[in-house]
C-alpha positions, 0 to 999 in steps of 0.5 A: 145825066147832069142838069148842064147836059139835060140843057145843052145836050151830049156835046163831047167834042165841044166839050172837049175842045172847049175843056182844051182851051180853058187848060191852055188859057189857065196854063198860059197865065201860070206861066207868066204874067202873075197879074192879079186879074188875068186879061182874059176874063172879059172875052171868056165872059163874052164867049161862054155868053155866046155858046150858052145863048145857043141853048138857053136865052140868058142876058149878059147879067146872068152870067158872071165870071170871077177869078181868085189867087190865094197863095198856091191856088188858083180858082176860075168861077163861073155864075150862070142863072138860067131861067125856069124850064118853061119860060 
């Protein structure tokens, strides 16, 4: 059992879907616009706030979302701080 699904339970079929969307998003920017910051950024911050804040309360500074090109790689980073069990 990972630590992420201690915290927000067995939700495969969210998973799922929300695993399609990320490829789709990822998928749509390979095949364009070659931007340096994609566009999308800010409203999958917001997204991923939202979902997570259903579990856990988390503040919009504790999640942090970057995006990197090197030349034939692409990473998506993703911060989350959660705060201490108990709190």
């Amino acid at each position: 059992m990972s630590l992420l699904s201690l915290f927000l339970g067995e939700k495969k079929k969210t998973a799922s879907v929300a695993k399609e969307r990320l490829q789709i998003i990822l998928a749509h920017e390979r095949s364009g616009r070659g931007a340096s910051q994609p566009d999308y950024l800010p409203a999958l911050q917001r997204e991923l706030l939202a979902v997570i804040s259903k579990y856990v309360h988390i503040d919009s500074s504790d999640l942090k979302v970057n995006f990197e090109r090197q030349e034939n790689l692409e990473v998506l980073e993703v911060k989350i701080e959660l705060p201490e069990p108990g709190k």
